[in-house]
C-alpha positions in Angstrom: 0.0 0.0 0.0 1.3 3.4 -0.8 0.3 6.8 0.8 0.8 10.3 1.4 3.4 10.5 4.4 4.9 13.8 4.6 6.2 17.0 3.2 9.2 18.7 4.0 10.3 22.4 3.5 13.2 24.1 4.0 13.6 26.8 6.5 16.4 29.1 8.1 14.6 29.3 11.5 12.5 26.5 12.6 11.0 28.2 15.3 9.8 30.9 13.8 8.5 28.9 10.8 6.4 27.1 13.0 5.0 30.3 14.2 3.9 31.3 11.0 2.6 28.3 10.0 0.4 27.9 13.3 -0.9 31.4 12.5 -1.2 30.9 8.9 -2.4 27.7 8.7 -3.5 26.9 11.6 -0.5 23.7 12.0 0.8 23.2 15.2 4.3 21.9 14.7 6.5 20.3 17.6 10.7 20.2 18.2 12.0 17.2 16.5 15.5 16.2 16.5 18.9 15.8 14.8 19.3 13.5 11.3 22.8 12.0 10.8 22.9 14.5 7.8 23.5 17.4 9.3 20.1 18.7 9.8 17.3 19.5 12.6 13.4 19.5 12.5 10.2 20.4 14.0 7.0 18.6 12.9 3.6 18.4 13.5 1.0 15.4 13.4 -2.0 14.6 11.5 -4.4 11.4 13.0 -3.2 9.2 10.0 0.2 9.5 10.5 1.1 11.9 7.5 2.9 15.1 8.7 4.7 18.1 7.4 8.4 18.7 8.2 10.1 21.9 9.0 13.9 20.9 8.1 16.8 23.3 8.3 20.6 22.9 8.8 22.1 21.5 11.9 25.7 20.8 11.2 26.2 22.3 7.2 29.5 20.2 6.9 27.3 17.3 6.7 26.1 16.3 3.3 22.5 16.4 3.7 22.7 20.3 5.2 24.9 21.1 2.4 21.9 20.6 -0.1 19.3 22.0 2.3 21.5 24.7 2.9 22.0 25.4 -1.0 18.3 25.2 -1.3 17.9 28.2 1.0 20.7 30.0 -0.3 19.0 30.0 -3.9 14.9 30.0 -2.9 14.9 30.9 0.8 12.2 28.9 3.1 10.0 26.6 1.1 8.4 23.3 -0.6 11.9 21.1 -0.6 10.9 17.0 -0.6 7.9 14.5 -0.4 7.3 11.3 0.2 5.3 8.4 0.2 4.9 5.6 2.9 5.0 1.8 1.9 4.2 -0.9 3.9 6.4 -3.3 2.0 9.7 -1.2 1.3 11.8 -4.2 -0.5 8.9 -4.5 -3.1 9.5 -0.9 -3.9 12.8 -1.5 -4.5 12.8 -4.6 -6.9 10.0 -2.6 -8.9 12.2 -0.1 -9.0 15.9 -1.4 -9.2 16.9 1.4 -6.5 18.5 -0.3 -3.0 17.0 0.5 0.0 19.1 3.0 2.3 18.7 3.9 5.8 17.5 6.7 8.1 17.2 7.9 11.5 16.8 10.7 13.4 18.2 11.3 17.5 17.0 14.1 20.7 19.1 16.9 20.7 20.6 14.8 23.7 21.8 12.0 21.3 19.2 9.3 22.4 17.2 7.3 19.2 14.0 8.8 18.4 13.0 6.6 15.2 14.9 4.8 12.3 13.0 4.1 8.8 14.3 2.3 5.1 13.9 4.5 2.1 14.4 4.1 -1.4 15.2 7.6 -3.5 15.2 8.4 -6.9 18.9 7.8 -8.5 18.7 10.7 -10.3 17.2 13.6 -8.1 18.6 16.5 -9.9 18.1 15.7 -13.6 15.5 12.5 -14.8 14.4 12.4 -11.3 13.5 16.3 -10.3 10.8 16.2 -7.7 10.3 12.5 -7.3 9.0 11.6 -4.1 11.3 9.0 -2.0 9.3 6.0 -0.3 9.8 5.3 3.1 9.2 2.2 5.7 9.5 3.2 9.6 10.9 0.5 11.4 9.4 -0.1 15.7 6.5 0.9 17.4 5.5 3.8 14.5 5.4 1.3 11.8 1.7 0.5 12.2 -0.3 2.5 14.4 -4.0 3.0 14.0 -5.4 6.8 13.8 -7.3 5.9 17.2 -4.4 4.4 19.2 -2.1 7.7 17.9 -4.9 10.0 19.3 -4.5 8.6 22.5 -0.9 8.2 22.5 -0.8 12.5 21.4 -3.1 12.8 24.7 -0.9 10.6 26.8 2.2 12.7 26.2 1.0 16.2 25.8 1.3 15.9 22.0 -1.1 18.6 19.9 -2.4 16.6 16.8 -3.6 18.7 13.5 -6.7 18.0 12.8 -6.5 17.0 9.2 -4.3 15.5 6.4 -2.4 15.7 3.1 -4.5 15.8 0.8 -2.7 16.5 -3.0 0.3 17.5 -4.2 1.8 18.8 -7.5 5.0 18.7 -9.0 6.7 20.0 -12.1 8.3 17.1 -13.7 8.2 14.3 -16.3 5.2 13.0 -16.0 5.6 9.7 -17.3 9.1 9.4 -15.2 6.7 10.8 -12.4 4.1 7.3 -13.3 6.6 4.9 -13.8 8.4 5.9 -10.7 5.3 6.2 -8.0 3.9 2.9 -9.6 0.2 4.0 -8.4 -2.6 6.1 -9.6 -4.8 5.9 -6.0 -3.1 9.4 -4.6 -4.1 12.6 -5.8 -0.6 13.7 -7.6 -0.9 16.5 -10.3 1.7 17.3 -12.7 2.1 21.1 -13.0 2.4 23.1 -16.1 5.5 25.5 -15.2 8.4 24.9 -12.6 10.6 22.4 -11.6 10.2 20.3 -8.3 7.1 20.4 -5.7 5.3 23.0 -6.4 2.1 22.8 -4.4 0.7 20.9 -1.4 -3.0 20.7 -0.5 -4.0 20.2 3.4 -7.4 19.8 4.8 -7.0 21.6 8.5 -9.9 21.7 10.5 -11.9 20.6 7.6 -10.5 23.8 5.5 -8.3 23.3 2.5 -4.8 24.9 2.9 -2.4 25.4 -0.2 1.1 25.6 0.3 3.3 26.6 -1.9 
């Protein structure tokens, strides 16, 4: 099966993205952690799972933060990466002929937060601009149902977003974008100028919110 998971965008400050994206949108977004790529997050949490990520740049000598940090540097905060959540990650990667890679993220303390498998597009800058990469959490995140994460946000103070991700639209091949997703089910448009993500739809509070 193969679903919307999350968004990421770029950002100089998290905090005070996460500021303007509560007022703006109406998003509460909470401190994440440190990836072993050199950057940081905050993120917030819809029922299903699916969540947008604030990501900015931790440690830029790291590779990751280099790119995220370029990114900035050329478009300042906004729409960066996608992806889509598989719940059989090795089947994704014989369909595609990509090997699966690894990924993690730790507290600001250094203690293990969550670990997942990915597979990414070989070619994200050129054949592969704005593919989405899929992703398989590994542990107690890997398969949670919307009413065992509500009360698991209540048990630990945790403000859930009332909604989900809804669309998305990218400027890119569009048959490199079908052969590569391998599904029609999700709402994924193809737009007519630009290069990358272009547009997200939410539904917040049972309101549609376009980012872009």
């Amino acid at each position: 099966m193969i679903s919307f998971d999350h968004i990421v965008i770029a950002v100089n400050d998290l905090e005070t993205a996460a500021r303007r994206y509560r007022e703006d949108c109406g998003i509460a977004f909470q401190p994440g952690g440190v990836h072993p790529g050199g950057t940081k997050n905050w993120a917030n949490l819809f029922p299903d799972g699916s969540y947008v990520e604030l990501l900015a740049v931790h440690d830029a000598t790291l590779p990751t933060a280099a790119v995220v940090r370029r990114f900035l540097e050329r478009h300042g905060d906004g729409l960066f990466h996608w992806a889509l959540r598989t719940d059989d990650i090795e089947a994704v990667a014989a369909r595609t002929g990509v090997a699966i890679t690894g990924g993690s993220i730790d507290s600001t303390e250094g203690e293990r937060q969550g670990s997942w498998r990915i597979v990414s597009h070989p070619d994200p800058r050129r054949v592969g601009v704005g593919m989405p990469f899929f992703i398989q959490y590994e542990g107690p995140r890997s398969d949670v149902s919307i009413e065992d994460r509500r009360a698991r946000a209540q048990e630990s103070g945790t403000e859930l977003t009332e909604g989900r991700l809804d669309w998305v639209e990218v400027g890119t091949d569009p048959k490199v974008l079908a052969a590569w997703v391998g599904s029609d089910a999700l709402d994924i448009r193809v737009a007519n100028e630009g290069r990358g993500l272009q547009r997200v739809g939410l539904r917040v509070d049972g309101d549609e919110v376009v980012l872009c």
